[in-house]
C-alpha positions in Angstrom: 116.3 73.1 87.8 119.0 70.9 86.2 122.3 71.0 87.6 124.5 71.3 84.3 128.2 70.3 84.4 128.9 72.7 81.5 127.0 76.2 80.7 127.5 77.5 77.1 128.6 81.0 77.0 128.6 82.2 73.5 131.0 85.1 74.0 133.2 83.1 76.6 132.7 78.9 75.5 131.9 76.8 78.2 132.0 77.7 82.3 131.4 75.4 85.1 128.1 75.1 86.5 129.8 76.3 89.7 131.1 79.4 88.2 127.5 79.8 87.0 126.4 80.0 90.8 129.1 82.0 92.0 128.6 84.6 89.2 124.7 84.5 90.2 125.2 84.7 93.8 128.0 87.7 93.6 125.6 89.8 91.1 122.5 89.1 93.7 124.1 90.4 96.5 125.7 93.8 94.9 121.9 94.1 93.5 120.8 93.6 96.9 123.2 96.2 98.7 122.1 98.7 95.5 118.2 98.1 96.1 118.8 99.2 99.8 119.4 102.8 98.7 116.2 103.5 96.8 114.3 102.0 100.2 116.1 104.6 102.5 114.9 107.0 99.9 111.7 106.3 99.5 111.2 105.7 103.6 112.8 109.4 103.9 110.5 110.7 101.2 107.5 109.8 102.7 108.4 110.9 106.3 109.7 114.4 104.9 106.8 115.0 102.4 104.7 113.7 104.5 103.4 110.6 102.6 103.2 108.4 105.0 99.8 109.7 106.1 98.9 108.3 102.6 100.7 104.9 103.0 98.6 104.0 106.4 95.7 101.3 107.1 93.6 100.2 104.2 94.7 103.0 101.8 98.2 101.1 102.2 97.4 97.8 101.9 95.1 98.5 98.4 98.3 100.4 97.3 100.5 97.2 98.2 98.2 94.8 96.8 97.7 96.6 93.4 101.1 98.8 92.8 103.1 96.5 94.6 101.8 93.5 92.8 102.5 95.2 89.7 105.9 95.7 90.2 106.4 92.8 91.4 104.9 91.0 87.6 106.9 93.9 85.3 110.3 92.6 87.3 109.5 88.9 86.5 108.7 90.5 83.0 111.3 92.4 82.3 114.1 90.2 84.3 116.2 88.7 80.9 116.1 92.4 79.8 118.2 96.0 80.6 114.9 97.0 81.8 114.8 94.5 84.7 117.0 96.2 87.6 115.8 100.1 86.9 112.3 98.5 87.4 113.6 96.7 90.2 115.0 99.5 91.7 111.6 101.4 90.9 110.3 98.6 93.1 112.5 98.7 96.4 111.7 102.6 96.6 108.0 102.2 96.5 108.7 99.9 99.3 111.0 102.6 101.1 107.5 104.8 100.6 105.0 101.4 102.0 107.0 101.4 105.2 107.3 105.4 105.6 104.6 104.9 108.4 106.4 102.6 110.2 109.3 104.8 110.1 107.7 107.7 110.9 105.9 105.8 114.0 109.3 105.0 115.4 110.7 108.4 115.3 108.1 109.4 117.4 109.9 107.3 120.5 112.7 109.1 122.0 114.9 106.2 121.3 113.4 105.7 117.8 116.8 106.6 115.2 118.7 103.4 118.0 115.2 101.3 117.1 115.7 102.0 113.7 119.1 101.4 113.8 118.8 98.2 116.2 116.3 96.7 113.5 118.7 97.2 110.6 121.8 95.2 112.7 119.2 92.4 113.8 117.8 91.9 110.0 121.6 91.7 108.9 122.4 89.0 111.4 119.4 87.4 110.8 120.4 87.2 106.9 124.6 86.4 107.5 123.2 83.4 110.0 121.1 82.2 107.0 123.4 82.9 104.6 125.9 81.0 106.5 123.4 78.1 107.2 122.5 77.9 103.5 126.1 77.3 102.3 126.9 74.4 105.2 123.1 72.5 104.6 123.7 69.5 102.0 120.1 68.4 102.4 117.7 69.3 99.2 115.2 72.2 100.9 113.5 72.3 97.6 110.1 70.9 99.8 110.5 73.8 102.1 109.2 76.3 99.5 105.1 75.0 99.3 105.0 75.1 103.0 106.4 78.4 103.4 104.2 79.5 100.8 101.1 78.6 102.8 102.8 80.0 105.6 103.2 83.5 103.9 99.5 83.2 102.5 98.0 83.2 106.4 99.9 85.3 106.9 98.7 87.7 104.5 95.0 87.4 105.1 96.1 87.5 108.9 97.4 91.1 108.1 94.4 92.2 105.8 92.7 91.2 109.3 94.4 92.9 111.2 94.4 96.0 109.0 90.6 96.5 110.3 91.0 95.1 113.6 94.1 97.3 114.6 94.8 94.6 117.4 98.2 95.3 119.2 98.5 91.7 120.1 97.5 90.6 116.6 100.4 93.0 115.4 102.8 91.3 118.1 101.8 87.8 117.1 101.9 88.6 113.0 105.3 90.4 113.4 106.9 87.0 115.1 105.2 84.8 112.4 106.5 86.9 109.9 110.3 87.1 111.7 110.2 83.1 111.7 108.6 82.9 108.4 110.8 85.1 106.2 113.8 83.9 107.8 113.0 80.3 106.6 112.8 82.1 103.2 116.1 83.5 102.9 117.5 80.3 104.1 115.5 78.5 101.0 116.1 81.6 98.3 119.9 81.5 99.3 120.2 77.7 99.1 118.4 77.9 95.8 121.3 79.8 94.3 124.1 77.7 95.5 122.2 74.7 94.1 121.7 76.3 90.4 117.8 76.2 91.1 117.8 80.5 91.0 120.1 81.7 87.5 118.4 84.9 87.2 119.8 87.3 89.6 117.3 90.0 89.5 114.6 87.2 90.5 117.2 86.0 93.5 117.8 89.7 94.5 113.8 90.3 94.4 113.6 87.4 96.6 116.0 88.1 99.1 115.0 91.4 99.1 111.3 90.8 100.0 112.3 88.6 102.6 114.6 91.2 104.2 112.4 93.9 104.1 109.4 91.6 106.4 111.6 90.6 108.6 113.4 94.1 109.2 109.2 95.9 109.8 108.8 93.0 111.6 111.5 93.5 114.0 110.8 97.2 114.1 107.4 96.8 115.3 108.0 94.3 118.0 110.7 96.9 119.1 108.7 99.9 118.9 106.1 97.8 120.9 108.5 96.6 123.3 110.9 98.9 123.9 109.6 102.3 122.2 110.3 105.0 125.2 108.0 108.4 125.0 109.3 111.6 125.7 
């Protein structure tokens, strides 16, 4: 994406480029904080109404690939519209329902709610130390994105794998890819705003949001592995 000195506005004239940025990166992250609430949702909804049952093994990945996929294309369809953030928030709850199992696995622990709870706090300092990063970093990571893109794609057929496997150590070594992986992510969608490379901010929050949401399953299954206690 160019870097502009000057963005027309027609109801406000011209703004700085930087303005532009700010203005992207302050709508993406009240977006963000907003799609969080549809995910608690839709994780409580399928614990208490018991589809999480339906969200498991290869019934949930075909309902990942397909709806999740789908929601995935409307948002990039609809992003320059009104329509774009009530299907984006249509989005982050079907993901709230995807990782009902997960949830619902956890509270079986006796410690599950502090596992749950220890998962949210590490996948919020995982983002505030990219975030961080990101705005301090004055090389180009522009190159980053093809190579984390093959990165997710092993990791994807890695998990379809697994699916029918149902390895515990495949599960462990997929959840620390994925930690690694998505963190790199956030550090390349955030930079991608402060450059000017990301103006849409329903694409940026989709982004970030994806990212956060791999890494926070991924930390809850290592810690459920780990440090799950049963009654």
């Amino acid at each position: 994406m160019s870097d502009r000195i000057t963005t027309l506005n027609p109801n406000e004239g011209y703004i700085s480029s930087s303005d532009q940025r700010n203005r992207v990166m302050r709508n993406t992250y009240w977006l963000l904080a907003i799609s969080l609430l549809p995910t608690v949702l839709g994780a409580w909804a399928g614990v208490a109404l018991g589809l999480a049952q339906v969200m498991r093994g290869f019934m949930g990945l075909i309902l990942l690939l397909v709806v999740g996929f789908g929601f995935i294309y409307a948002i990039e369809r609809t992003k320059n519209s009104a329509t774009g953030v009530p299907v984006l928030l249509g989005f982050t709850f079907f993901m709230g329902l995807m990782i009902s199992p997960l949830i619902q696995a956890t509270l079986g622990f006796k410690n599950g709610p502090q596992l749950i709870m220890t998962a949210f706090a590490g996948t919020a300092g995982v983002f505030f130390a990219m975030a961080s990063l990101a705005s301090v970093i004055k090389r180009d990571l522009s190159s980053m994105g093809q190579w984390l893109f093959v990165g997710t794609m092993v990791l994807l057929v890695g998990g379809i794998i697994n699916v029918f496997v149902g390895s515990t150590a495949g599960m462990m070594a997929l959840s620390m890819a994925a930690i690694g992986i998505f963190s790199a992510w956030m550090l390349y969608d955030i930079k991608r705003i402060i450059d000017g490379g990301e103006t849409n901010y329903i694409s940026a929050t989709l982004a970030l949001y994806l990212d956060i949401i791999n890494v926070f399953q991924s930390l809850l299954a290592l810690l459920g592995i780990f440090g799950g206690e049963r009654d």
